[in-house]
Legacy VTK file of the C-alpha trace (Angstrom):
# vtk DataFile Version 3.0
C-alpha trace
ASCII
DATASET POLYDATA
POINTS 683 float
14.224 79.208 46.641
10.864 77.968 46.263
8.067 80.378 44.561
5.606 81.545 47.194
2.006 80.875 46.151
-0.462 83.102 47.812
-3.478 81.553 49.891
-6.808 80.491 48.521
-9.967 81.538 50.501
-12.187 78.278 50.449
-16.148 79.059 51.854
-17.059 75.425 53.459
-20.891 75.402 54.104
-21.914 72.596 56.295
-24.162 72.697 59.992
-21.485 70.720 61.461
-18.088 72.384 62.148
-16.179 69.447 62.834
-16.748 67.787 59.014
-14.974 71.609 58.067
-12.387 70.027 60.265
-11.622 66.842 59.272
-11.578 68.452 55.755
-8.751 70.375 56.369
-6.908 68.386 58.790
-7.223 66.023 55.404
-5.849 68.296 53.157
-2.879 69.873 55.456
-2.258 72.747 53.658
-1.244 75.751 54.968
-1.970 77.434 52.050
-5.723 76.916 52.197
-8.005 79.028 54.615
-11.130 77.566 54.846
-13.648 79.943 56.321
-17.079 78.101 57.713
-20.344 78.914 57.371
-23.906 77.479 58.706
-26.649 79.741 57.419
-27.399 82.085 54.633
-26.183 85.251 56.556
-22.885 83.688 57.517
-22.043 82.650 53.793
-23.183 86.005 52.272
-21.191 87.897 55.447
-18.001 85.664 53.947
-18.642 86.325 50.544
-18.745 90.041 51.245
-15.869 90.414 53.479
-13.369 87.143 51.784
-12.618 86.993 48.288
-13.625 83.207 48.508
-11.852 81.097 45.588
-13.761 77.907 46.214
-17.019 76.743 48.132
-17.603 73.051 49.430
-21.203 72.339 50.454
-22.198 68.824 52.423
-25.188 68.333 50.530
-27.991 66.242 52.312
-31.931 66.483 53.749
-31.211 69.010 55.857
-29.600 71.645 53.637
-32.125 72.076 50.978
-32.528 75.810 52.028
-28.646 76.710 51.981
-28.685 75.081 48.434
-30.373 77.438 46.206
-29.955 80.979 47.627
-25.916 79.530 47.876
-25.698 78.316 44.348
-26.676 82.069 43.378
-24.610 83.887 45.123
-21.470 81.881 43.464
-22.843 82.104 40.054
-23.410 85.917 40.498
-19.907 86.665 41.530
-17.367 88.030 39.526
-15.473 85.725 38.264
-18.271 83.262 39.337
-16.925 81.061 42.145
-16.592 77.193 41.890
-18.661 74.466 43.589
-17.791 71.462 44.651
-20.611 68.996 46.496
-20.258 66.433 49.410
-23.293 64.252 49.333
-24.272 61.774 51.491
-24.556 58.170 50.299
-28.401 58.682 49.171
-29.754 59.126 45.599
-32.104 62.196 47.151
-28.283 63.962 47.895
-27.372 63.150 44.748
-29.744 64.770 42.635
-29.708 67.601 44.804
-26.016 68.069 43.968
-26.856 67.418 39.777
-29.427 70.180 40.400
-27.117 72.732 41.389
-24.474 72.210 38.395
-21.553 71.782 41.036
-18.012 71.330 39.204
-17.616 68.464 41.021
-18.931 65.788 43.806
-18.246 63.224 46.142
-19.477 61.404 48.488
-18.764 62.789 51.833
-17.528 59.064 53.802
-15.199 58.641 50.897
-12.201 60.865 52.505
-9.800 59.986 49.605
-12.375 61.138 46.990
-12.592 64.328 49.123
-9.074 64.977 49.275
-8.489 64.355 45.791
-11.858 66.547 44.048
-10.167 69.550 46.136
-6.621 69.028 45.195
-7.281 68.848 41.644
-9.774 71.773 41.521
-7.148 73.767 43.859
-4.888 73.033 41.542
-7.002 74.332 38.549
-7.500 77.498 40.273
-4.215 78.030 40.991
-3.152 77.162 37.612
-5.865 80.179 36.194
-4.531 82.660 38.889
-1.172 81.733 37.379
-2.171 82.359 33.948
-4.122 85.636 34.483
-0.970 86.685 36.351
1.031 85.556 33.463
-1.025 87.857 30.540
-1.381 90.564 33.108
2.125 90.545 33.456
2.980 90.665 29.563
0.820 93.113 28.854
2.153 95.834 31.115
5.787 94.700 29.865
4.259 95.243 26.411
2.658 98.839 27.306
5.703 99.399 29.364
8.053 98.724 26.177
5.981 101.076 24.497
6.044 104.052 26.739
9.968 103.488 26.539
9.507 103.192 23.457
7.928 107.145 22.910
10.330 108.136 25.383
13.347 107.151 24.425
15.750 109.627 23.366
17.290 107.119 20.576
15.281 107.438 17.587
13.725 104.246 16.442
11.056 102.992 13.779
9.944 99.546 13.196
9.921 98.218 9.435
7.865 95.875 8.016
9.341 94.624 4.287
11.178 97.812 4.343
8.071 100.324 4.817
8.066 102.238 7.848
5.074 100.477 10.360
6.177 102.697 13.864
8.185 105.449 14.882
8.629 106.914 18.098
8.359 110.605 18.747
12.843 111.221 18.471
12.370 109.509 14.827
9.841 111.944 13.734
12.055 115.024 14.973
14.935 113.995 13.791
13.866 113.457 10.146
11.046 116.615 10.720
7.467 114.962 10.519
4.625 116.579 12.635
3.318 112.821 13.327
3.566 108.952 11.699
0.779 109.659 9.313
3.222 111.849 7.328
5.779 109.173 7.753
3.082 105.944 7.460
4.274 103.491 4.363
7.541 105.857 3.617
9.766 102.943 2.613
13.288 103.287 3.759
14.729 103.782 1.142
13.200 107.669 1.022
14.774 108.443 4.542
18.438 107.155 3.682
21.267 106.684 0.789
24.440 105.436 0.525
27.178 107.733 2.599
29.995 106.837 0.013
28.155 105.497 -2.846
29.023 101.800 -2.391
26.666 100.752 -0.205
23.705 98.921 -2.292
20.702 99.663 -0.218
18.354 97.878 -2.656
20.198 94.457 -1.713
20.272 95.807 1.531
16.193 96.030 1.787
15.592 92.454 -0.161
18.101 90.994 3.131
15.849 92.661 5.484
12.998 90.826 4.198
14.570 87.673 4.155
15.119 88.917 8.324
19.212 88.712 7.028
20.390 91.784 9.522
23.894 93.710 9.442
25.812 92.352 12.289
27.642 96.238 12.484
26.269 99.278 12.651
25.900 101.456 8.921
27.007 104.769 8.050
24.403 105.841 5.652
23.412 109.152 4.495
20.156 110.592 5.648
17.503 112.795 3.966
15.116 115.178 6.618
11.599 115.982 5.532
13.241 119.879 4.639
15.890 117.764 2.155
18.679 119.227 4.714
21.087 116.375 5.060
23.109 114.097 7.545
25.240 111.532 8.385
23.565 108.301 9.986
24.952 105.510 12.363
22.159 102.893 11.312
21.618 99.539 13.277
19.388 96.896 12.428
17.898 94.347 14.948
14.847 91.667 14.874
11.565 92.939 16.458
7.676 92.164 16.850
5.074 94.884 16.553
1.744 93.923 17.473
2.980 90.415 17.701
4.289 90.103 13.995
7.769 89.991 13.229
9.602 92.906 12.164
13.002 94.799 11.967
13.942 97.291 14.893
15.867 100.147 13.058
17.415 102.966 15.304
19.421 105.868 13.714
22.055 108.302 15.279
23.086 111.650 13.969
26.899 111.659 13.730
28.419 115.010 15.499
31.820 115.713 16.215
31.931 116.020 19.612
35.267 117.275 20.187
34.194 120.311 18.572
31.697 121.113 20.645
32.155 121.279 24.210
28.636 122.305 25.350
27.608 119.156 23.125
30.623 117.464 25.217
29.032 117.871 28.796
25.157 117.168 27.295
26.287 113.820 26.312
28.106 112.689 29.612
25.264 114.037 31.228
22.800 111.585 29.252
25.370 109.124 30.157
25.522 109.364 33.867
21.656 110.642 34.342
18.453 108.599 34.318
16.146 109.958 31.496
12.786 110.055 33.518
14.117 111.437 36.591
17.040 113.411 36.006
19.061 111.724 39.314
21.983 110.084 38.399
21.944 106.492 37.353
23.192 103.173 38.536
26.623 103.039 36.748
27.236 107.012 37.640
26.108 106.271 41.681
28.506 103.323 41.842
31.313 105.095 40.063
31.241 107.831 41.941
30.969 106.070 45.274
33.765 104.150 44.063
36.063 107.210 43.626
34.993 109.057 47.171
35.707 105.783 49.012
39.558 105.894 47.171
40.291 109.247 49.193
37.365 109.544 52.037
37.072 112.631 53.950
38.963 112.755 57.364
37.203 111.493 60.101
34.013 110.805 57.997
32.294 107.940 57.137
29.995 106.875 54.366
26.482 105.241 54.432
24.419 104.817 52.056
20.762 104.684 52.022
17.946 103.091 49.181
14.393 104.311 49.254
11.888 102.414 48.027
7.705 102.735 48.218
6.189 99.445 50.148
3.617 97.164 48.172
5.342 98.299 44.725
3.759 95.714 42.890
0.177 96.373 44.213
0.515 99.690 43.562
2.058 99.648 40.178
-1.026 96.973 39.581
-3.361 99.666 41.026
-2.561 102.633 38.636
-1.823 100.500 35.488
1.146 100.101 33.269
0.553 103.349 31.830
1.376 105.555 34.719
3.977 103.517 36.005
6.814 106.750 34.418
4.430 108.956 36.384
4.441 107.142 39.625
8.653 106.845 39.458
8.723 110.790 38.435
6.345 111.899 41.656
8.372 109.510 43.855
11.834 111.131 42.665
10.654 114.565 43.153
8.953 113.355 47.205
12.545 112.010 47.591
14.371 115.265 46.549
12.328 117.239 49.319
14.006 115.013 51.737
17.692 114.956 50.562
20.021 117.844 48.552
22.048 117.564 45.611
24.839 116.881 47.668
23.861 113.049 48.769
23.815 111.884 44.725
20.270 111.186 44.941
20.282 108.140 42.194
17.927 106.105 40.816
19.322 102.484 41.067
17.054 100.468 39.447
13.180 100.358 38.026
11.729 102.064 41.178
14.683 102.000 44.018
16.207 105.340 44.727
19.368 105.699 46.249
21.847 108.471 48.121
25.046 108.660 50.064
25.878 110.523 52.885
29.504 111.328 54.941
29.290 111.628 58.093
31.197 111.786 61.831
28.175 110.588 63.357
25.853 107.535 62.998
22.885 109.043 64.571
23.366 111.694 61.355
23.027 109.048 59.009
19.895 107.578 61.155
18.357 111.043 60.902
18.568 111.579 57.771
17.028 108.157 56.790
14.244 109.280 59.184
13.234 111.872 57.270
13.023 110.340 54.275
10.554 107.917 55.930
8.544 110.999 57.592
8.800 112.631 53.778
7.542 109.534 52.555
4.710 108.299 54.847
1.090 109.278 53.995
2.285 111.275 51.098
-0.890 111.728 48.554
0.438 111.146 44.794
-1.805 112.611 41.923
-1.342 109.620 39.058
-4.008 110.533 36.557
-7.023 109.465 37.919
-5.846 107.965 41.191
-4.685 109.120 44.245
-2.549 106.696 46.378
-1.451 107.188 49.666
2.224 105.721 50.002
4.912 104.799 52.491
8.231 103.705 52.082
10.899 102.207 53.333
14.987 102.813 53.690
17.534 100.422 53.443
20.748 101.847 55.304
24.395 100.236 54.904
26.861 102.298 57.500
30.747 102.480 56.819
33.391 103.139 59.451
36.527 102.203 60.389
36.303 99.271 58.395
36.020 100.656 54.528
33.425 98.775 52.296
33.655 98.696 48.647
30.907 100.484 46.886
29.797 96.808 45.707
29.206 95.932 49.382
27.550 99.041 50.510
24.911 98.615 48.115
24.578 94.680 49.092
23.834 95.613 52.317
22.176 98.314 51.908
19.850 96.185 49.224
19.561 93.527 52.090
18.777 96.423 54.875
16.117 97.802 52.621
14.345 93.585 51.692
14.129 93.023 55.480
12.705 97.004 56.445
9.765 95.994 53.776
9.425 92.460 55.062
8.614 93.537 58.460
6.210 96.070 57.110
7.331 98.995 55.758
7.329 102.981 56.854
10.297 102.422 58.355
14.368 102.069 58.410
16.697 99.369 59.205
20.098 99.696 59.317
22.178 96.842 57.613
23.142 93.813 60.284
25.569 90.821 59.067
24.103 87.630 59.926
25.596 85.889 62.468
24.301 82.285 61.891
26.465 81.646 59.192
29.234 82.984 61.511
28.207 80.057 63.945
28.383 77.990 61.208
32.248 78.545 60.576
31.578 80.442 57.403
34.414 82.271 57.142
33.485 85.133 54.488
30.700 85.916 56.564
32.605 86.263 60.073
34.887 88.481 58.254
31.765 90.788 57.142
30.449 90.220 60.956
33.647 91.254 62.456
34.214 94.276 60.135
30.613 95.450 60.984
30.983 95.343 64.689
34.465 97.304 64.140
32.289 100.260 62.286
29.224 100.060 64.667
31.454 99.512 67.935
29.901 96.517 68.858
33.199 95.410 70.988
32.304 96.037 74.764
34.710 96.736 77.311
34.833 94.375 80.061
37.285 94.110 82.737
38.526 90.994 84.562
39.701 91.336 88.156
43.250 89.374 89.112
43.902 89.530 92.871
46.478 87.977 95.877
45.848 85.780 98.306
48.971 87.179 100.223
48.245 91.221 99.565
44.727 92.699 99.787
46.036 95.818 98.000
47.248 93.877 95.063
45.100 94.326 91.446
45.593 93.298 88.451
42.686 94.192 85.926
42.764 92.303 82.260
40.528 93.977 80.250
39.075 92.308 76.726
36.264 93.108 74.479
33.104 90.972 74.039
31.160 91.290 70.890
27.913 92.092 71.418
24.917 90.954 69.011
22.843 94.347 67.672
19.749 93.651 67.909
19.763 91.016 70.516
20.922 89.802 73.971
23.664 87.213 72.222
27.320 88.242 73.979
29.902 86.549 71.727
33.207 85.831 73.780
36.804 86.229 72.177
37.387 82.377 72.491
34.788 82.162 69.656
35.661 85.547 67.054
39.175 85.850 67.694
40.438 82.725 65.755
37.718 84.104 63.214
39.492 87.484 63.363
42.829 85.822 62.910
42.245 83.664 59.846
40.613 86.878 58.299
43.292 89.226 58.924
41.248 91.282 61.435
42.968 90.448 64.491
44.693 93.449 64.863
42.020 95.822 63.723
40.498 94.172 66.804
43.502 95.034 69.243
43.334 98.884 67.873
39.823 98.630 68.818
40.492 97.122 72.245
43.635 100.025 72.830
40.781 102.407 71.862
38.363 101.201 74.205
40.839 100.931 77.187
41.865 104.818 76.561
38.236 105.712 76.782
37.710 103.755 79.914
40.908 105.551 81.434
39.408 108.865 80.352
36.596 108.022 82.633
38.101 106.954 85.473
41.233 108.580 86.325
41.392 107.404 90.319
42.066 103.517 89.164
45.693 103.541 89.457
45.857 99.400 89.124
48.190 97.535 87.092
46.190 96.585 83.078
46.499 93.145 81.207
45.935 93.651 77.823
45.783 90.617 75.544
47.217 91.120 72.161
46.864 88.707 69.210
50.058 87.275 67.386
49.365 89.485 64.086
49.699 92.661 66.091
53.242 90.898 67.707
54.371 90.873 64.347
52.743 94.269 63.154
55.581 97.013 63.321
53.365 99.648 62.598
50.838 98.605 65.378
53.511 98.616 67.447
54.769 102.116 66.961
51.089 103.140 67.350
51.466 101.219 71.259
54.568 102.691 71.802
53.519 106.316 70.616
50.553 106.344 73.187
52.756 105.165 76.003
55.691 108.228 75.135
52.351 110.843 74.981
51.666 109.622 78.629
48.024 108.490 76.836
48.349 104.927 78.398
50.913 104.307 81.566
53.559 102.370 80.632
54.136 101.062 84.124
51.040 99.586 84.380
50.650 97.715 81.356
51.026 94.600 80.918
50.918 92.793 77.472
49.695 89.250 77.007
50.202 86.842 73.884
48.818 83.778 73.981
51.620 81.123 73.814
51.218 78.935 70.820
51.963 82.285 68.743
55.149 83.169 71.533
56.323 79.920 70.288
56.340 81.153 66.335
57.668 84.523 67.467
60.221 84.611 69.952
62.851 86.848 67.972
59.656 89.708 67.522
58.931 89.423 71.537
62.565 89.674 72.394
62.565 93.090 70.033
58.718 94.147 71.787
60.466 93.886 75.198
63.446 95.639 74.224
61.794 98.095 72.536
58.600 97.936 75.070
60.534 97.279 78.370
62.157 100.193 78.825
59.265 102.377 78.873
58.021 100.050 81.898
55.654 98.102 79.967
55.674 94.120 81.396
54.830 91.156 79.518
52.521 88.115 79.822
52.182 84.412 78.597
48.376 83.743 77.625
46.633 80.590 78.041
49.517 78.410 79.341
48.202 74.876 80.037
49.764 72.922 82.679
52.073 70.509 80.113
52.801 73.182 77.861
57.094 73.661 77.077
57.825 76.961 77.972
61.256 76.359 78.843
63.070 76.788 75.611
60.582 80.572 75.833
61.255 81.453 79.209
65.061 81.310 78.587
64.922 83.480 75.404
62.317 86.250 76.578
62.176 88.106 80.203
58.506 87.032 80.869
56.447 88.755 83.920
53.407 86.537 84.174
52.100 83.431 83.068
48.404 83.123 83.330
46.833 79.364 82.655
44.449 78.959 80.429
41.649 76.162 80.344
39.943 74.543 83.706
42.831 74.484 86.149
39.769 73.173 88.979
39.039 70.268 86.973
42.749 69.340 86.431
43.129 69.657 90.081
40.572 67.095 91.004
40.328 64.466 88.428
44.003 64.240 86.948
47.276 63.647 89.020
49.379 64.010 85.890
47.926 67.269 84.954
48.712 67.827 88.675
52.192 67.672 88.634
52.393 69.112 85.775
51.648 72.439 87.198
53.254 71.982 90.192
56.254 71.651 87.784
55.100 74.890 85.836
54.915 76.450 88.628
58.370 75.430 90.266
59.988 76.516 86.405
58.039 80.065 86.444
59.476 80.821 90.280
63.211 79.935 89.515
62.470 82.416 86.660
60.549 84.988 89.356
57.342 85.068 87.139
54.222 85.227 88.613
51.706 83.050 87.742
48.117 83.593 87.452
45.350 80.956 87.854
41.745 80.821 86.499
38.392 79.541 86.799
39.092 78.826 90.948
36.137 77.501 91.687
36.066 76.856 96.021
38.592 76.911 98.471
39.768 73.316 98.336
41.132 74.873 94.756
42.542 77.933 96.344
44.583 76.171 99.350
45.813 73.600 96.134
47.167 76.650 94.100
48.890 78.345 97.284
50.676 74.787 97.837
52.188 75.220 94.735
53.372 78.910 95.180
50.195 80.188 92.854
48.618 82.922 94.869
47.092 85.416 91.843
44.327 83.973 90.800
41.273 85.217 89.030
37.189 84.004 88.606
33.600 85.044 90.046
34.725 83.329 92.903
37.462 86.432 94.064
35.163 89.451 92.294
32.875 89.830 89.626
33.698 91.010 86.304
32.866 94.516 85.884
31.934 95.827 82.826
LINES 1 684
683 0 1 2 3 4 5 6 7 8 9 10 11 12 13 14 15 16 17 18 19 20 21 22 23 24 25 26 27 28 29 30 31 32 33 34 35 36 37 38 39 40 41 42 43 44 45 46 47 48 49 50 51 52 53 54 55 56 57 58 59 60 61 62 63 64 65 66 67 68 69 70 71 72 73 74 75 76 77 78 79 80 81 82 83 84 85 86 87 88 89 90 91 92 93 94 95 96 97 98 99 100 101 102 103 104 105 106 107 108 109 110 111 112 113 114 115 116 117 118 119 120 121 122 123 124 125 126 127 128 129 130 131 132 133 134 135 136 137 138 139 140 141 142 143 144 145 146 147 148 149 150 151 152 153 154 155 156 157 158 159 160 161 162 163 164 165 166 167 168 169 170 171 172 173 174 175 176 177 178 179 180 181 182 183 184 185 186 187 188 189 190 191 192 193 194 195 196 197 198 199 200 201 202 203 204 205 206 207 208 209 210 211 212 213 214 215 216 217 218 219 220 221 222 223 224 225 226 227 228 229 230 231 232 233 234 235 236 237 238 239 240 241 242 243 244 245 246 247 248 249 250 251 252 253 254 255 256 257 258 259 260 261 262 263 264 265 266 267 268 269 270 271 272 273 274 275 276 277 278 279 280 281 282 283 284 285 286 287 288 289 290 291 292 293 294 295 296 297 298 299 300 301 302 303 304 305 306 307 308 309 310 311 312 313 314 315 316 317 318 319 320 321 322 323 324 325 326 327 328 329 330 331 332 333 334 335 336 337 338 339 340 341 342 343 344 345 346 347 348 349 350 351 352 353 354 355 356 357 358 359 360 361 362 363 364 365 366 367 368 369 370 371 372 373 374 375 376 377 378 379 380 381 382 383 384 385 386 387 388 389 390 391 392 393 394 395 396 397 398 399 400 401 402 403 404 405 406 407 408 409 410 411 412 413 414 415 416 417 418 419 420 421 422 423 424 425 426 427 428 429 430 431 432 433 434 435 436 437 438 439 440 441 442 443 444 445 446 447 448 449 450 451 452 453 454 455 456 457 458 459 460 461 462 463 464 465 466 467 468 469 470 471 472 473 474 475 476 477 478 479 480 481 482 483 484 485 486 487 488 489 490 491 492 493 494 495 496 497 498 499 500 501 502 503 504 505 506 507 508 509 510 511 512 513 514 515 516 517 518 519 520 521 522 523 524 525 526 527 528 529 530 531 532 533 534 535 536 537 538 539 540 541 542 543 544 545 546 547 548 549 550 551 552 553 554 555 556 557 558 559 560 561 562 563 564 565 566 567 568 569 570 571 572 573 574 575 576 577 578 579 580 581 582 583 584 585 586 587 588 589 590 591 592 593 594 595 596 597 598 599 600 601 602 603 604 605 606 607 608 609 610 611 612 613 614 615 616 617 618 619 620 621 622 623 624 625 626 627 628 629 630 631 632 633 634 635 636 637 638 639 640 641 642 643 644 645 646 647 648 649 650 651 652 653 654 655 656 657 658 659 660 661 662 663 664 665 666 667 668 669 670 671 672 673 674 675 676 677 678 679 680 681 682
C-alpha cells in the first residue's frame, strides 16, 4: 500500500487566472492545491487563512506593486515560505525577479522549465516535511522510552564502563536510595557479589566494557543501601543513553512464590493487567475471550467492541510526548463511566480500548456501543496545560449463531473500528464482511460473508407461487432465502451463495436458517393452509442429525408434515440415492413429499425415478427459450415429461414467459408451472 503524502498549499500570484491554470493542468497533481491570488488583500487573506507551502509569482511590468509587499510577507512567515518567479522573456522581469531573492526562476513561455522548477522544489519541501516528521517522531519515541522507562515496574539502570549513568525510580527502591545522586558513579560492583562465590564479577565488568554481554540471565547476590541482603536475577543487554552506547542492566528480587499466596495473585495480576491503566491487557482479553467462547452462555451471543479517540495522532502531537501516559489514563477512566467490570474493559494496544459483551439481543450490543460514543463525545480532558475536547469512535464485531474465534472478533472488530474513524469519527459501525471479494470467487471470504449474514439474519424469506392451469384452487408455495446486502440495496440470489455455502461447509447452516425462517412465517400466518416446497442442499441429505432436527419439528406438529414438500437438486440425488430412499422412508410416513430440483430437459432420471418414490420434478434453467429455439431440447422434455407421468409425478415448469409457452407445456401434460407471469413473488 502506497504511503499517503498530505497536500501542499501552493499561493500562485498572477492578474490572470488562466496562467494559474495552465500551471496546474501542467503539473497534474492532485496533491497540490494551488490557491490564486490578484492583489495584496487576496494574498495576505490566503496567507492568513492557508498554511501556504510555496508561492509562484508571474513576474513582469505590471506587477511591480505585488512584488515587494509579497516578498515580505513570505520572508516574515514562520518557517519563511519559498519563492519561485515566472518572468517574462525581458531583462526588466528579470532583474525584478534577482531583486526579490526568489529560490528559483523561469521564464514563464518555457512550460517544461515551469514544470520542472516546481517539481523539484515540491519535492524539496516534501522531503523537509518528511524529515521534520522524521526527528519529531524520534524524539517523542525517545521521551516516550523514557517515561516507560520511570515507570516501569522492572528495575533498571544503565552502565557506562561499569559505573552506574541512569536508574529508574524501581532501581532506587529496590536497593534504598532517596534519588540517583546517591547512586551517581556507584560502580556495580558495590550493588552486587557473587551468589555462590564462583562467579568472577571483576572479569565480568572488563567483558562489559568490551560490550561482551551474558547471553543468560545471573544469579548474583545483592547489597541494599541498609546492607540488608538479596538474591538477584541479573540480565545484561546493549543500550544508548543520550545517544552513547551503553549496557541496559535490569535486576529481579528472587521470592518464592509458592510460599506466598497473596504474593501469588499480585503477580498474575501484573501479568494479566496493563500497568498505566489497571484494565486488563491484550494477552489476558484474548485469553479470556478465548475460554467464554469454549462454553458460551445459552442463548447469548458475544460482541465485542474497541474504543478508540479520533485524530490520535494530532492529538498526541498536540499535548506532547510527555503527557501521552496522562492522555491514555483520562481516556481509560471516560471509558469505565460507560462500561462495568463485567465487559473486561481491556486495553489492547498503545491507545485502543477494548470490552466484550453477551447478549440475546443485537440492539443491546448497539446500545451499549452508543453510549460509549455519547460518554465519549465532547468530553473536556485536563492534560497539564491543555484542555482537549475529544470524540471517539467504536469498532463493533457481533457473534451469533455462527461462533467466531476470539482472533476473528477482534479482526473485525479492528476493521469495524478503521472504517467508523475513516468516515469521521463520533460514531459506531458495526463489522460488515466485504462482499467484493465474494464476487470475486474468493472463497475464505464468502465463507466469512455467509457466516455473518447467518449471525445478523441477513437471509430473507421469500416465497415463490406454483399454480394449475387445470385447478384454480391448487397452490404450491416454494419458499427460499435471498441474502440481502447490509448496508445496501444488493439482493444476492441462492444460484450465486449456495455453491459458495456448499464448498464451505455452510450449506446446511443455511437450510436450519431457511427451516427457521419458514416457522416464523407460519407463526404469522396461520390461515395459509397451501402445500410448502422447501429446497434442501445435498449436505443436509446426508446430515443425520439435521434430519432428526426436520423430523422432530414435523412429530411436535411445529411444521405440517402433509404439506411439505422437500426438494434436492438432482446432480446431488444422483450421489445420494441410498440417503433419499432412507429420507423417504423415514420422512414419508409422516406425509412429507419429495421433489427433484433443477431437472433440465436431457437430464437421466430414469435409473432415480426407479430407485426413489419422487412427487415432483420441477425444471430448472429457461424452459421458454428451449421451447422456441431448440427442437432437440424439445423433445427432450416432451420425453421427460412422458417418463415423469408413467411414474405419476408432477412436473413443474419455470420461467413461462407468454401463452404460446403455456399452451406448449399443457401439450406435453405440464400444467404446474411457476414465474411473474402466473403471480408475483411475495416476500
Amino acid at each position: 500500500m502506497t504511503e499517503e503524502v498530505d497536500p501542499l498549499n501552493i499561493l500562485a500570484v498572477d492578474d490572470d487566472p488562466g496562467t494559474v491554470r495552465e500551471i496546474e493542468s501542467l503539473l497534474s497533481d492532485a496533491r497540490l492545491r494551488f490557491h490564486f491570488a490578484d492583489t495584496s488583500n487576496a494574498f495576505s487573506r490566503i496567507l492568513e487563512a492557508e498554511p501556504v507551502d510555496l508561492a509562484i509569482v508571474h513576474v513582469h511590468s505590471g506587477s511591480e506593486s505585488l512584488l515587494d509587499p509579497l516578498s515580505r510577507q513570505l520572508r516574515s512567515s514562520e518557517p519563511p515560505i519559498a519563492l519561485i518567479a515566472m518572468v517574462s522573456p525581458d531583462a526588466e522581469a528579470a532583474l525584478a525577479a534577482a531583486h526579490l531573492g526568489v529560490n528559483g526562476c523561469m521564464r514563464i513561455d518555457d512550460q517544461r522549465s515551469v514544470a520542472r522548477v516546481i517539481q523539484e522544489r515540491v519535492a524539496l519541501i516534501r522531503e523537509n516535511r518528511s524529515q521534520r516528521d522524521a526527528l519529531r517522531q524520534s524524539s517523542d519515541i525517545h521521551e516516550r522510552y523514557n517515561l516507560l522507562l520511570e515507570s516501569s515496574r522492572e528495575a533498571i539502570a544503565y552502565l557506562h564502563e561499569g559505573l552506574h549513568i541512569y536508574a529508574n525510580p524501581s532501581y532506587l527502591e529496590l536497593f534504598g536510595y532517596a534519588d540517583f545522586e546517591e547512586l551517581e558513579g556507584f560502580s556495580i560492583l558495590d550493588l552486587l557479589s557473587a551468589a555462590d562465590g564462583t562467579t568472577d564479577l571483576k572479569q565480568l565488568l572488563k567483558s562489559l566494557s568490551r560490550g561482551e554481554l551474558p547471553e543468560e540471565a545471573m544469579e548474583l547476590k545483592a547489597h541494599r543501601a541498609d546492607g540488608d541482603e538479596f538474591i538477584a536475577s541479573v540480565e545484561f543487554s546493549p543500550a544508548r543513553y543520550d545517544g552513547e552506547a551503553c549496557t541496559q542492566i535490569m535486576i529481579r528480587e528472587r521470592v518464592e512464590a509458592g510460599d506466598n499466596a497473596e504474593l501469588q495473585q499480585e503477580i498474575e495480576k501484573l501479568r494479566s493487567h496493563d500497568i498505566l491503566t489497571g484494565l486488563l491487557n491484550r494477552q489476558a482479553f484474548i485469553r479470556q475471550l478465548q475460554d467464554e467462547l469454549a462454553s458460551p452462555p445459552e442463548g447469548r451471543h458475544m460482541a465485542v467492541l474497541l474504543v478508540a479517540l479520533d485524530e490520535h495522532s494530532r492529538l498526541q502531537e498536540k499535548i506532547g510526548a510527555a503527557a501521552t501516559d496522562l492522555l491514555i489514563r483520562q481516556t481509560a477512566g471516560v471509558f469505565g463511566e460507560a462500561i462495568d467490570d463485567a465487559m473486561l474493559p481491556s486495553r489492547l494496544s498503545d491507545h485502543v480500548l477494548a470490552a466484550r459483551i453477551w447478549f440475546e439481543e443485537r440492539s443491546e450490543a448497539e446500545s451499549l456501543a452508543t453510549r460509549i460514543i455519547e460518554t465519549f463525545s465532547g468530553r473536556v480532558l485536563e492534560i497539564r496545560d491543555k484542555s482537549p475536547t475529544v470524540t471517539a469512535s467504536v469498532g463493533l464485531a457481533v457473534g451469533g449463531s455462527q461462533l467466531f474465534t476470539a482472533d476473528e472478533l477482534l479482526a473485525q472488530s479492528e476493521s469495524a473500528l478503521r472504517e467508523a474513524q475513516r468516515t469521521g469519527g463520533n460514531s459506531y459501525m458495526r463489522y460488515r464482511p466485504s462482499t467484493g471479494a465474494a464476487d470475486a470467487g474468493d472463497a475464505a471470504q464468502w465463507t466469512e460473508t455467509l457466516r455473518h449474514a447467518l449471525n445478523n439474519e441477513d437471509f430473507r424469506l421469500v416465497r415463490l407461487p406454483i399454480t394449475s392451469m387445470e385447478d384454480d384452487d391448487f397452490l404450491i408455495s416454494e419458499f427460499e432465502t435471498r441474502m440481502r446486502v447490509e448496508g445496501s440495496d444488493e439482493i444476492i440470489m441462492p444460484a450465486t451463495f449456495r455453491p459458495a455455502a456448499a464448498q464451505s461447509g455452510l450449506a446446511t447452516e443455511l437450510d436450519r436458517d431457511l427451516i427457521q425462517n419458514l416457522i416464523r412465517w407460519l407463526g404469522n400466518h396461520h390461515e395459509e393452509k397451501e402445500d410448502m416446497l422447501v429446497p434442501l442442499s445435498g449436505q443436509s441429505l446426508v446430515d443425520d442429525e439435521f434430519v432428526v432436527e426436520l423430523q422432530n419439528l414435523i412429530d411436535d406438529e411445529t411444521i405440517d408434515g402433509r404439506r411439505l414438500i422437500l426438494g434436492f437438486q438432482e446432480p446431488d440425488v444422483r450421489e445420494s440415492v441410498r440417503e433419499l430412499q432412507r429420507l423417504i422412508s423415514r420422512l414419508g410416513a409422516r406425509g412429507v413429499r419429495f421433489a427433484l430440483l433443477d431437472v433440465t430437459p436431457d437430464a437421466k432420471v430414469d435409473l432415480v425415478l426407479k430407485n426413489v418414490d419422487i412427487d415432483f420434478i420441477k425444471l430448472g434453467g429457461d424452459v421458454s427459450a428451449a421451447l422456441r429455439n431448440n427442437e432437440v431440447a424439445r423433445q427432450a422434455l416432451e420425453s421427460l415429461a412422458a417418463a415423469a407421468a408413467s411414474h405419476k409425478i408432477q412436473v413443474i415448469a419455470p420461467q413461462v414467459e407468454n401463452t404460446t409457452d403455456l399452451a406448449t407445456l399443457w401439450q406435453f401434460g405440464i400444467t404446474l408451472v411457476q414465474d411473474d407471469f402466473v403471480r408475483d413473488e411475495e416476500e
